[in-house]
N, C-alpha and C positions, 0 to 999 in steps of 0.2 A: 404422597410423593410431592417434592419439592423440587422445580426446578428451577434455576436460572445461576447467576454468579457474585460473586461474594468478592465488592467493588470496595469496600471499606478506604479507601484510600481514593475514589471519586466527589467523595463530598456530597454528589448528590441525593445517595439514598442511604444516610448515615442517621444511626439515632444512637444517644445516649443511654447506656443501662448501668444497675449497676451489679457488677459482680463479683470476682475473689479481687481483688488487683483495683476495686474501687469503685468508678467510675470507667466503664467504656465503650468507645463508640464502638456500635454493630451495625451490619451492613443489614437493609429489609428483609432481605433472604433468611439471614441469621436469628434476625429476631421472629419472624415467623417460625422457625424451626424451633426457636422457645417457647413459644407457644405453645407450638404442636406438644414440646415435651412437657407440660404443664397439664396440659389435658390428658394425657396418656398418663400420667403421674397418679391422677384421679381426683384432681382440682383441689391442691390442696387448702386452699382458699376458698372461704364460707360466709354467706352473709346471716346474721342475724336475724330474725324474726325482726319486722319494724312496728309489728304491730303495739308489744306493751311498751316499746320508748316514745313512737306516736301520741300512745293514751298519757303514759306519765308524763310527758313535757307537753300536752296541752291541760292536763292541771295544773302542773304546775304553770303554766301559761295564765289560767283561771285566778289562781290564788294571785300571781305578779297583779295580775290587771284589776283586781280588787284592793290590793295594795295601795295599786298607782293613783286608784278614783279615788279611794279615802285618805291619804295619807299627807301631809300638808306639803313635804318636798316628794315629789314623784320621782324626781331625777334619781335620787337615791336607791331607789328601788330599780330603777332604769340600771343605775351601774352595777349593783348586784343580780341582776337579771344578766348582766353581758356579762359579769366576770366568771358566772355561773357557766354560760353556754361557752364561753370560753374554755373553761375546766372541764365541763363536760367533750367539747373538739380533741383536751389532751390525753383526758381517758380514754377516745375513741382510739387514737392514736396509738398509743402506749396497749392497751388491749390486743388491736390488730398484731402489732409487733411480738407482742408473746402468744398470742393464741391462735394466729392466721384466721382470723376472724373477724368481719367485716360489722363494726355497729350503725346504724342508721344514725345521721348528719344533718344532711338536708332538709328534709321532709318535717323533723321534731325542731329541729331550730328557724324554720320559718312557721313553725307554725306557734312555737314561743313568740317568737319576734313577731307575728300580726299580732298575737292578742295584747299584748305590751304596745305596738304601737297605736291599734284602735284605741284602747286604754286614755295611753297619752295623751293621744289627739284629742276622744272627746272631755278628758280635761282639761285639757286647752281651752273649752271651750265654755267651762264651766265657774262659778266663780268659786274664793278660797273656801276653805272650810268655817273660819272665824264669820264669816257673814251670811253663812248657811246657819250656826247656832243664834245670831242677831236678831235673823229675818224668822226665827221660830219663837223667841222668846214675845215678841210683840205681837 
């Protein structure tokens, strides 16, 4: 049970949603009462296992960051590493949208993103490749 009143036109306890008509503002009472019909629906909305996108995007994290320490321009591997996680945010997206199915985001894309940036960093610190075959040859 839900009680209180439905102020919509107070300003103060108004949130955006969106529903047949667009975008509209609902009062907190309202929007709780969607809630509640959400849950009573039987959640139609699911999240994915995170566990095998975890595993695959920190291989692929593996393979980037091996990449990045061999490869004479890293940067390059840097921007297809983002353009990647990028397309992977729109499939996440685009998925949700037809399947009400929730893909893990966060968790696989920082975990791309540390091993790409330790990567980076420690070849920052590293010298190029042409003076690593140099300094083997003598």
């Amino acid at each position: 049970m839900l009680v209180g009143g439905d102020l919509t036109l107070s300003g103060d306890d108004s949130h955006r949603t969106t529903g047949r008509n667009g975008v509209e503002p609902v009062s907190g009472l309202a929007l709780q009462a969607l809630i509640v019909d959400t849950i009573l629906a039987g959640l139609p909305i699911h999240e994915a296992p995170s566990l095998p996108f975890e595993l695959a995007l920190a291989a692929l994290g593996g393979v980037a960051a091996a990449l990045a320490l061999s490869a004479r321009r890293p940067r390059r591997i840097a921007v297809v590493v983002v353009a990647g996680a990028i397309g992977y945010v729109a499939l996440a997206f685009s998925w949700f949208a037809s399947t009400l199915t929730m893909l893990p985001v966060t968790g696989p894309l920082l975990t791309l993103g540390g091993c790409l940036g330790l990567s980076l960093l420690l070849r920052s610190g590293l010298p190029s490749a042409p003076e690593w075959a140099l300094e083997e040859g003598q």
